[in-house]
FIGU-198335 format. One record per residue (C-alpha): residue number from 1; y, z, x. Coordinates in pm, whole numbers, plus 50000, padded with zeros to 5 digits. Example, Ala and Ser with C-alpha at 12.3 -4.5 7.8 and 13.67 -1.06 7.14 Angstrom:
// FIGU-198335
 pos    py    pz    px
   1 49550 50780 51230
   2 49894 50714 51367
//
This chain:
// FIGU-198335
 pos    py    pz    px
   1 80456 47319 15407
   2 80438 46928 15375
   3 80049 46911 15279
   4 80145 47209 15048
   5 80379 46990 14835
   6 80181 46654 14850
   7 79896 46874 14736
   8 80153 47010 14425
   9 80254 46622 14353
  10 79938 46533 14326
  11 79849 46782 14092
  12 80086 46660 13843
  13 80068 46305 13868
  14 79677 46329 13820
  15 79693 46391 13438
  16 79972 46110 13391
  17 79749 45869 13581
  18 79465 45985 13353
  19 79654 45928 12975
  20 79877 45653 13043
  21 79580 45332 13061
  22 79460 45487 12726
  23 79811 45496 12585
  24 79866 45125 12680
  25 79561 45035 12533
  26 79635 45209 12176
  27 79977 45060 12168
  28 79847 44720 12239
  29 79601 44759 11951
  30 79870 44829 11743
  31 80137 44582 11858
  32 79827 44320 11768
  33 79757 44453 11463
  34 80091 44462 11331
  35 80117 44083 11501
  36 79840 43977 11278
  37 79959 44166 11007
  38 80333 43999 10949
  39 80150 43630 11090
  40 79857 43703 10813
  41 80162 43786 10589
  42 80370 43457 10642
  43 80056 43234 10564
  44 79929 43445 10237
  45 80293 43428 10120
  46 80301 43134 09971
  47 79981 43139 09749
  48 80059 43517 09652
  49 80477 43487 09556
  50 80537 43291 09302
  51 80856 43022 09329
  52 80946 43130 08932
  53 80899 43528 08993
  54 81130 43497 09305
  55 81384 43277 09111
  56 81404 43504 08809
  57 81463 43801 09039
  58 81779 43635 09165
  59 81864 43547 08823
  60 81857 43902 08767
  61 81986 44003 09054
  62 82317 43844 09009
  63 82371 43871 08642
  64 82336 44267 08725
  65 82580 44288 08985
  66 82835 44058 08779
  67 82744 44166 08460
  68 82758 43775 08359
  69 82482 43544 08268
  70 82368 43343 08528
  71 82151 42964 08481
  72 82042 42791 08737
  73 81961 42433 08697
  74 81799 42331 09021
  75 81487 42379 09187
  76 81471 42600 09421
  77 81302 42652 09788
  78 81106 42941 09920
  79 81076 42966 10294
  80 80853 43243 10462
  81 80943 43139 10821
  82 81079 43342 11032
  83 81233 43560 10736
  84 81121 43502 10382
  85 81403 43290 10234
  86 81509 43126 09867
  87 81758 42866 09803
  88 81877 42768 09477
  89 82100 42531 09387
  90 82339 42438 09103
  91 82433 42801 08964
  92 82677 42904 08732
  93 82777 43221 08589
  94 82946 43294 08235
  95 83016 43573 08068
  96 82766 43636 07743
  97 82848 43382 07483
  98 82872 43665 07245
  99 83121 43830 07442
 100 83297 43497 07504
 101 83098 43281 07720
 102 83409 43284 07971
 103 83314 43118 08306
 104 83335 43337 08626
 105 83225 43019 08867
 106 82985 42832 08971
 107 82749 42777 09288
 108 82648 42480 09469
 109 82370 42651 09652
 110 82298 42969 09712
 111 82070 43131 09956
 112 81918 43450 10048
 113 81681 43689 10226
 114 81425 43877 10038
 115 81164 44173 10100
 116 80810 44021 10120
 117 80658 44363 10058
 118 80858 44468 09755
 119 80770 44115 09635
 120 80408 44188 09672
 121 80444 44500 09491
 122 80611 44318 09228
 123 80927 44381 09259
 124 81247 44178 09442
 125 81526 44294 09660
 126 81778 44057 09854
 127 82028 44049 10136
 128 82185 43802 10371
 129 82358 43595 10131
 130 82455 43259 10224
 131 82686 43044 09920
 132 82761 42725 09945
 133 83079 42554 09750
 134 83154 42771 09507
 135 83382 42760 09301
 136 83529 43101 09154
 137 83834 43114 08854
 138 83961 43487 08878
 139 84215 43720 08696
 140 84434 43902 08828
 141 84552 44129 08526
 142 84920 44307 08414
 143 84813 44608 08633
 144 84740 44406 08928
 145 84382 44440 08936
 146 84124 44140 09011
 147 83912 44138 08652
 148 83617 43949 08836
 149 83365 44160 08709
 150 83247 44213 08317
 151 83017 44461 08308
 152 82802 44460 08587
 153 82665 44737 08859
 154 83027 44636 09063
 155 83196 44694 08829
 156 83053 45015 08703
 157 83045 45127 09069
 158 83456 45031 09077
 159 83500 45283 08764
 160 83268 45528 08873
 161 83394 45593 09243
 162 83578 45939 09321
 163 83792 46047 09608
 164 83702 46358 09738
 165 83794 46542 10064
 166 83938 46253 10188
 167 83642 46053 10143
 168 83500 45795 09867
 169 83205 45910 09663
 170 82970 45711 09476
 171 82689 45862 09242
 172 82332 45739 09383
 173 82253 45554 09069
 174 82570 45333 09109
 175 82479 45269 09509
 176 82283 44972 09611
 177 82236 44735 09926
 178 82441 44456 09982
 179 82401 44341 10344
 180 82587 44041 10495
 181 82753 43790 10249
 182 82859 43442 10400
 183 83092 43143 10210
 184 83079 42798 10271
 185 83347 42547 10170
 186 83419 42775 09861
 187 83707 42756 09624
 188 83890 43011 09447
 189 84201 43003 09149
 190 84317 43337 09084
 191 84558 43353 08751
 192 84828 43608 08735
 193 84875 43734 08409
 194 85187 43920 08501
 195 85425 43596 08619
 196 85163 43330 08445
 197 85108 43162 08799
 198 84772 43054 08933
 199 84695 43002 09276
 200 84508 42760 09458
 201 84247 42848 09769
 202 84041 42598 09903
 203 83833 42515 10182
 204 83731 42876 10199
 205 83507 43048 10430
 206 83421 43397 10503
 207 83203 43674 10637
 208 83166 43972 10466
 209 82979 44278 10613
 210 82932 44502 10304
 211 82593 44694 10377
 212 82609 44949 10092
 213 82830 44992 09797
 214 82918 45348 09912
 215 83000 45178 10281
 216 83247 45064 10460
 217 83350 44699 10450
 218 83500 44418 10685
 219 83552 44081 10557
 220 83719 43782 10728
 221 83839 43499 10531
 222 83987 43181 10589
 223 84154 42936 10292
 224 84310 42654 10284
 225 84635 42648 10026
 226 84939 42403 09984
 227 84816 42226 10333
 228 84815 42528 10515
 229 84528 42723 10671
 230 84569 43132 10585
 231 84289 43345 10831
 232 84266 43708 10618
 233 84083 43989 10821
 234 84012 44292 10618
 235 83824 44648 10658
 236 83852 44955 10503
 237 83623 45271 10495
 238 83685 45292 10099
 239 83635 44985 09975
 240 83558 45067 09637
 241 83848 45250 09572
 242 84082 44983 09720
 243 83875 44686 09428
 244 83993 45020 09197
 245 84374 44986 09223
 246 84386 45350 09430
 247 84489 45421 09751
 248 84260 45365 10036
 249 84241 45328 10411
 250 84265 44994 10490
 251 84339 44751 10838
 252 84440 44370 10680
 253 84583 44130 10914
 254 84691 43810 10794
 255 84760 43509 11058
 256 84846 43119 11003
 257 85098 42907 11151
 258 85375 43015 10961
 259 85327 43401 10932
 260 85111 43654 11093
 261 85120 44046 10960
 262 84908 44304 10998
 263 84908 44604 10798
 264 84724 44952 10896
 265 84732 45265 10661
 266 84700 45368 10302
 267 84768 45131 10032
 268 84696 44983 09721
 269 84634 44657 09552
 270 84790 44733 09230
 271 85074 44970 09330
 272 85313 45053 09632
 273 85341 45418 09502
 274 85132 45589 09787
 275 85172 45310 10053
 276 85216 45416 10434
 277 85086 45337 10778
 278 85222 45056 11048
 279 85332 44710 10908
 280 85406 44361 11160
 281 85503 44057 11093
 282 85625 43770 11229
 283 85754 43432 11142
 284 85786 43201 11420
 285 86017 42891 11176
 286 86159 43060 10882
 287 86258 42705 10733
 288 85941 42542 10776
 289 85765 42889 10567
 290 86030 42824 10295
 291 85941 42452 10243
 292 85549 42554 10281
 293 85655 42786 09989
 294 85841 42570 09804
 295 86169 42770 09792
 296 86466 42642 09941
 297 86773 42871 10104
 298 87096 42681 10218
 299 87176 42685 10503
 300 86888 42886 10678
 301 86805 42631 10910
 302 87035 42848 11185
 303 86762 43099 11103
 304 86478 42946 11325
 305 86204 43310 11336
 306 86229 43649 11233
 307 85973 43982 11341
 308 85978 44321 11246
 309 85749 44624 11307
 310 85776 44967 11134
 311 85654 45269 11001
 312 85581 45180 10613
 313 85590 45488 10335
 314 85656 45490 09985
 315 85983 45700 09904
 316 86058 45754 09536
 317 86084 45449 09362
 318 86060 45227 09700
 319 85973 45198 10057
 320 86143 45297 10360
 321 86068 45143 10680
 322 86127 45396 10986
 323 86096 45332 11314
 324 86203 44979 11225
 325 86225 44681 11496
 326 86371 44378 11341
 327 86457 44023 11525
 328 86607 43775 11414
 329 86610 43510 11596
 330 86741 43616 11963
 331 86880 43913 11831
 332 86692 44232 11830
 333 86785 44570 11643
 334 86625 44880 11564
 335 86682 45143 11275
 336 86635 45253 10909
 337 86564 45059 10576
 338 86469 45141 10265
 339 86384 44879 09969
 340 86435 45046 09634
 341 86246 44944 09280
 342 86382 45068 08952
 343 86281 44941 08605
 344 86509 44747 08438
 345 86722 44642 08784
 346 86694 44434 09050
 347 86525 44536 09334
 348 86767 44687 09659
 349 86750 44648 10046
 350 86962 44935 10154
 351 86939 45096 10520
 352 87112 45059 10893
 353 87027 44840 11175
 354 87247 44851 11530
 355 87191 44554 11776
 356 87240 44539 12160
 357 87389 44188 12054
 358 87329 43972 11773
 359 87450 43628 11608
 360 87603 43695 11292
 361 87566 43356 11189
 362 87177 43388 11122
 363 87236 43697 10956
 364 87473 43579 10674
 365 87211 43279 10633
 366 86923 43541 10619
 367 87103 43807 10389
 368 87352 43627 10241
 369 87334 43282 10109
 370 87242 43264 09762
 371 87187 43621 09707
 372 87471 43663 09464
 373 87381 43305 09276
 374 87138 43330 08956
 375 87279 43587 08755
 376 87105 43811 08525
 377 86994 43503 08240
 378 86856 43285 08498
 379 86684 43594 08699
 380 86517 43710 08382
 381 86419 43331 08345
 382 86251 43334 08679
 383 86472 43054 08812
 384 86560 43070 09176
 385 86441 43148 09466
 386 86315 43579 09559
 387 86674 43654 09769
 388 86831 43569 09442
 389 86644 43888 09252
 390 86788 44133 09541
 391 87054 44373 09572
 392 87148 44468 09963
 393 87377 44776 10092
 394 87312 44726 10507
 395 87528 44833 10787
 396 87531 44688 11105
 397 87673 44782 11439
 398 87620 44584 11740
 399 87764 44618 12133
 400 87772 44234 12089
 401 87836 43964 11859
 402 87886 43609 11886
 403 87995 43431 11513
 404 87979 43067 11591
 405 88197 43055 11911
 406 88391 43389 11859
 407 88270 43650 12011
 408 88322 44011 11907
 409 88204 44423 12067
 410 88149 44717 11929
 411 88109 44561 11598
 412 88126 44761 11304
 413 87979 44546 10970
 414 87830 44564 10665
 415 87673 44339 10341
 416 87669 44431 10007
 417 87544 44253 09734
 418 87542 44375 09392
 419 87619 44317 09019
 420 87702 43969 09069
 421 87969 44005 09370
 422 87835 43953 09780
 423 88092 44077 10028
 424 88039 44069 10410
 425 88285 44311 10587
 426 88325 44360 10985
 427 88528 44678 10956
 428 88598 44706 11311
 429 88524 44537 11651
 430 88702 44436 11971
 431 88817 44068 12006
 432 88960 43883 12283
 433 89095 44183 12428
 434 89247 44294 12083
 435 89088 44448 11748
 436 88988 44203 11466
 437 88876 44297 11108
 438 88703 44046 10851
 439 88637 44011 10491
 440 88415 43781 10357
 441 88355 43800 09917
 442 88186 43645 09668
 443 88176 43693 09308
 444 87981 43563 09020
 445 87774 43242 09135
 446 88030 43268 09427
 447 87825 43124 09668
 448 87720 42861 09510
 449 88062 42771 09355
 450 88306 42886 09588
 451 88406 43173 09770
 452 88706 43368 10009
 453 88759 43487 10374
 454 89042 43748 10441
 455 89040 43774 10861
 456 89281 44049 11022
 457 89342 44001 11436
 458 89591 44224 11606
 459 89683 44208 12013
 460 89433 43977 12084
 461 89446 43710 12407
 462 89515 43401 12252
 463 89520 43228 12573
 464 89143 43312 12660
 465 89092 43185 12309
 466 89238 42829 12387
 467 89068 42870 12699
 468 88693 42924 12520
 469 88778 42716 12232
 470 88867 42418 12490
 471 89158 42344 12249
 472 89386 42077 12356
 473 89788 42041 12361
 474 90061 42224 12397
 475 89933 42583 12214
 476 90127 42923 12224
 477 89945 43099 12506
 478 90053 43484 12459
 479 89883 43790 12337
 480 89915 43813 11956
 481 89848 43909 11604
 482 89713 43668 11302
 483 89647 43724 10920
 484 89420 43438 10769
 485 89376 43452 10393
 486 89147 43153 10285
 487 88980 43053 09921
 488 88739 42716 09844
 489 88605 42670 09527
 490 88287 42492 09634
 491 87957 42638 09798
 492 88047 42769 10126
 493 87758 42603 10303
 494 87941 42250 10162
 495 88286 42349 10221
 496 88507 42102 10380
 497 88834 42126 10559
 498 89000 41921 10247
 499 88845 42195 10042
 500 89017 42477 10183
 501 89320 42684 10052
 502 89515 43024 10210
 503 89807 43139 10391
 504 89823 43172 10787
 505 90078 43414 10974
 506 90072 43426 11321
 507 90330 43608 11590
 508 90299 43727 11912
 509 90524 43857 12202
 510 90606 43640 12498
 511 90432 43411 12604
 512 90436 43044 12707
 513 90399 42670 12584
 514 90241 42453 12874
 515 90348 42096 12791
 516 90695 42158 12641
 517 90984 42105 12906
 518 91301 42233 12732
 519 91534 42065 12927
 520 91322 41718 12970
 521 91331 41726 12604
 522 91693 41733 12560
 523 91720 41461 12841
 524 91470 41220 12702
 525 91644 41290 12342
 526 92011 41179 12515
 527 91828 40863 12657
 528 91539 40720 12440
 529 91564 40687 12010
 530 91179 40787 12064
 531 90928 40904 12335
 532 90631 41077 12342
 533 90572 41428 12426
 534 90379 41351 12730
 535 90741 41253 12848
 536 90818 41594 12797
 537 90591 41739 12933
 538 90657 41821 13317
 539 90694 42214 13217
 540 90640 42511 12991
 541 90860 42651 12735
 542 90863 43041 12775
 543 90937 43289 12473
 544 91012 43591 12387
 545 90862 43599 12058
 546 90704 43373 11810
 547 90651 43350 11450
 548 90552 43110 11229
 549 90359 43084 10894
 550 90139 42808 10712
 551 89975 42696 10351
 552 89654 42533 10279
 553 89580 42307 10126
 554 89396 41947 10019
 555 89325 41934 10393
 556 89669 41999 10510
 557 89873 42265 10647
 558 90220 42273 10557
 559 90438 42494 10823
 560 90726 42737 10739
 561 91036 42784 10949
 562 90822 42854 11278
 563 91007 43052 11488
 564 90978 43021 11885
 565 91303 43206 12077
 566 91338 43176 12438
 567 91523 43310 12657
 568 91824 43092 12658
 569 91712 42840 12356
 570 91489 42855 12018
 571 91263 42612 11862
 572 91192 42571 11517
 573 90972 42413 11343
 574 90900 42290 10949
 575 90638 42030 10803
 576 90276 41908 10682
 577 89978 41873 10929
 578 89699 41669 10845
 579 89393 41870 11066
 580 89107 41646 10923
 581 89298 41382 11102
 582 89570 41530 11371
 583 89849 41386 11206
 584 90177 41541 11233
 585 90511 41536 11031
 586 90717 41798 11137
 587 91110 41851 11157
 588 91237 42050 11434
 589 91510 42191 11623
 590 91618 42352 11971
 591 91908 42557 12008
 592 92097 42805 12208
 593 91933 43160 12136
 594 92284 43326 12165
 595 92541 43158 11977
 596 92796 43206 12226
 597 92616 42916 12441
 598 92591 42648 12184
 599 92859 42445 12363
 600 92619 42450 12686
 601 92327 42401 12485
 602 92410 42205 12140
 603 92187 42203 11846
 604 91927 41877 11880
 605 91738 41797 11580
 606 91422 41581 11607
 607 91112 41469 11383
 608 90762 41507 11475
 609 90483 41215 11403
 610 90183 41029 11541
 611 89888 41308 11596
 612 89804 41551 11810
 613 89785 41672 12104
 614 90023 41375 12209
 615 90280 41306 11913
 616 90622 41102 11883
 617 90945 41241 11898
 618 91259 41121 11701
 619 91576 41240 11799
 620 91788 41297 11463
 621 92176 41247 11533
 622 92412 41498 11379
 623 92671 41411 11143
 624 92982 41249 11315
 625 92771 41225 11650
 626 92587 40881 11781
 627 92229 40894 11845
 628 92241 40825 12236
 629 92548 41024 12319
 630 92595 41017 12710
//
């Protein structure tokens, strides 16, 4: 059975054996033909192409994709080796001078592949363009559209383009080749017709895929403008359509040192009607983007970076961001927004966002400063920086919250800004133990001239307070309630102490007052005409209850008959306190809490100066009484 199968091998491999030197010899012959051919080719070349008939076919070339006229002024350079090649150099193209004679550019040098056959037969095709320096002045018109091209096979193949089954169609007599495009130190100044603005690009480079018309595209550019180096990547199966101002699929990521996004979906260059797909960005210094930008938010430097991801879709007459992820700084949240256009009104930010824990502080910089300055005359004008031209309705809720060195649960909050009025309102949240409720308003130019903070605490741990707060000297330590009512008429992000007016009430339960020995007091008083309160100091007054309220105002706070009662005795106090300083200049008292003990404990009156936390006391004698009484 083994000779049997040799035998059957070698029956078939005979024949192969047989054809295959024969077939190695024909495909030698024609590898060397086709050698001698393209060599023979490359050395004819130049005595059967003319320089002139290559250079007019460029001419042409580019004045019928533009639709422009294009000159060229310098001589230019055929190479045959390894791919026929022309160079030209010192091209500009203008619009027809009867049609205007407006200038679309100009072009240092410009390069580019060409068939040798088709040139033989007489005619000239080209790919693999190279362009070096040039310098391009586009418009980008009222509808939002780049007018680049006049009349030319773009832009006839930009009008002509259909959607269809979910794919762009071109008619075959608007289709033609393009191949590989590559810029070279290029600049570009595109005018907005719209806002009257023209924008800078230099130092631009790019590679642009692009091998039909009726193809897909991918493009990556990189310009230089106002110092800073912008990297755009874009691709899109519908290319045509998206230079059209329609909706098409398109993948653009844009990344720099300041900003990186990257957008993937349906849009539009001229409209956000029919947007939707998956949107990033991220901004890694929020201040340093608004100097590159040349706006300017006060304030915001608390606001160091900022990220969000979402789902993007035009709703109505705006967006709405689901699935949204939004950081700011080291606070992360997730939820709904929506950013609505009418025209006629400013735009709004509306929506909900709930953090795990956040800073408020960054928030209010982010959402809040400035947004209610610039009213409608200086909006119109264009003065002002882009939060100025918003409206915002956003709720927040957060497990945790830290404002400054407060910090706050289960926070309940929200920001509205609209028709000249900002108001920032934490509506409920948890607070040392207690509940504490805040209202923070602006109205007309408010926060730039002034503004008011209304701040509700009830049964909160005033002694963990001190205790966080590190506050020093003899402080009410007792679980409490407080009502805070405060106005300044300058920009809040300016506001001073001096600058501050309101009304204080504060009362609480019992409690303690470490530092405040009743009966040391009353001893030092019967000894001493003065003494500090260290003197005093050896124990703690307890209470019962305390009371007191308090005025604002040119940087002091002037007290009202506060109320401290004890057990057996009662202080009061009365009188101005300088807080930019510490000073104090207060009257007080201490007296028996039940009447009926007044012999035991008479009434001592003292005054209250020097500055905190370690004042002078001043025993006051009574009428028909000496001061050191024995």
């Amino acid at each position: 059975m083994s000779t049997s199968r040799h035998r059957r091998w070698r029956r078939k491999i005979g024949p192969v054996s047989r054809w295959l030197p024969a077939f190695a010899r024909l495909s030698t012959v024609f590898l060397l033909i086709a050698l001698a051919l393209f060599v023979a080719l490359r050395v004819a070349a130049p005595y059967l192409i003319s320089t002139g008939f290559v250079r007019s076919g460029i001419e042409d070339a580019l004045s019928k994709w533009t639709g422009y006229h294009a000159e060229i002024k310098g001589s230019p350079v055929l190479e045959f080796w390894p791919t026929p090649r022309i160079t030209l150099n010192q091209i500009t193209i203008r619009q027809p001078r009867e049609s205007g004679d407006k200038l679309l550019g100009s072009i240092e040098s410009l390069s580019a592949d060409f068939s040798l056959i088709d040139a033989l037969r007489g005619r000239t095709s080209f790919h693999e363009f190279h362009l070096v320096r040039p310098n391009l002045a586009l418009t980008r018109d009222e509808k939002g559209l780049i007018d680049w091209s006049y009349a030319g096979l773009l832009a006839r193949a930009i009008s002509g383009v259909r959607y269809e089954n979910g794919a762009e169609v071109l008619d075959p007599d608007l289709d033609a080749e393009i191949g590989a495009v590559t810029v070279e130190d290029g600049t570009l100044v595109v005018t907005d017709v719209k806002t009257a603005k023209a924008y800078h690009f230099g130092s631009v480079t790019a590679d642009i895929a692009w091998p039909r018309l009726s193809g897909a595209i991918s493009a990556v550019v990189i310009a230089r403008i106002n110092g800073e180096d912008l990297k755009v990547d874009f691709a899109s199966r519908q290319p045509l359509l998206a230079f059209a101002g329609r909706n098409a699929e398109t993948r653009t990521s844009l990344t720099s040192n300041l900003l990186t996004a990257h957008f993937q979906g349906i849009a539009s260059i001229a409209s956000l009607s029919a947007l939707s797909g998956n949107i990033t960005a991220s901004i890694p210094d929020v201040p340093a983007l608004l100097t590159w930008s040349g706006k300017s938010i006060p304030g915001i430097a608390t606001l160091k970076s900022a990220s969000l991801e979402a789902d993007i879709m035009s709703s109505g007459n705006g967006l709405r961001f689901n699935n949204l992820s939004l950081s700011l700084n080291e606070a992360s949240a997730t939820g709904v927004m929506d950013l609505f256009t009418q025209p006629g009104k400013r735009p709004k930010i509306g929506g909900t966002l709930a953090f795990d824990q956040m800073n408020l502080k960054p928030f209010l910089d982010a959402f809040a400063l400035r947004l209610a300055a610039g009213e409608a005359e200086e909006i119109s004008a264009g003065i002002g920086g882009p939060l100025q031209a918003l409206d915002v309705d956003v709720r927040l809720s957060a497990r945790r919250a830290q404002m400054g060195l407060f910090e706050l649960s289960d926070v309940g909050a929200s920001m509205i800004v609209a028709g000249g009025e900002a108001k920032f309102d934490i509506g409920d949240s948890q607070f040392e133990g207690g509940e504490m409720t805040a209202h923070l308003e602006a109205t007309q130019r408010d926060f730039d001239g002034g503004g008011k903070l209304q701040l509700s605490i009830r049964n909160a741990d005033f002694a963990a307070l001190a205790e966080r707060l590190a506050l020093k000297g003899p402080l009410p330590l007792a679980t409490g309630s407080l009502d805070l009512d405060l106005q300044s008429p300058k920009a809040i992000w300016t506001t001073g102490l001096a600058d501050v007016t309101g009304k204080l009430h504060f009362w609480t339960g019992e409690g303690t007052i470490p530092g405040i020995d009743a009966a040391a007091l009353r001893t030092q008083a019967a000894e001493k005409p003065f003494f500090p309160l260290s003197a005093a100091a050896g124990g703690a007054f307890a209470f019962n209850q305390l009371s007191l309220q308090a005025d604002f105002a040119n940087g002091t706070a002037e007290m009202h008959d506060a109320h401290i009662a004890g057990a057996t005795q009662t202080l009061t106090l009365s009188g101005v306190i300088t807080y930019q300083s510490n000073g104090l200049a207060l009257s007080g008292s201490l007296e028996a809490t039940d009447p009926a003990k007044a012999a035991e404990m008479p009434l001592l009156p003292f005054f209250i100066g020097g500055s905190w936390p370690n004042p002078v006391i001043s025993p006051v004698p009574l009428f028909g009484n000496t001061p050191h009484a024995q």
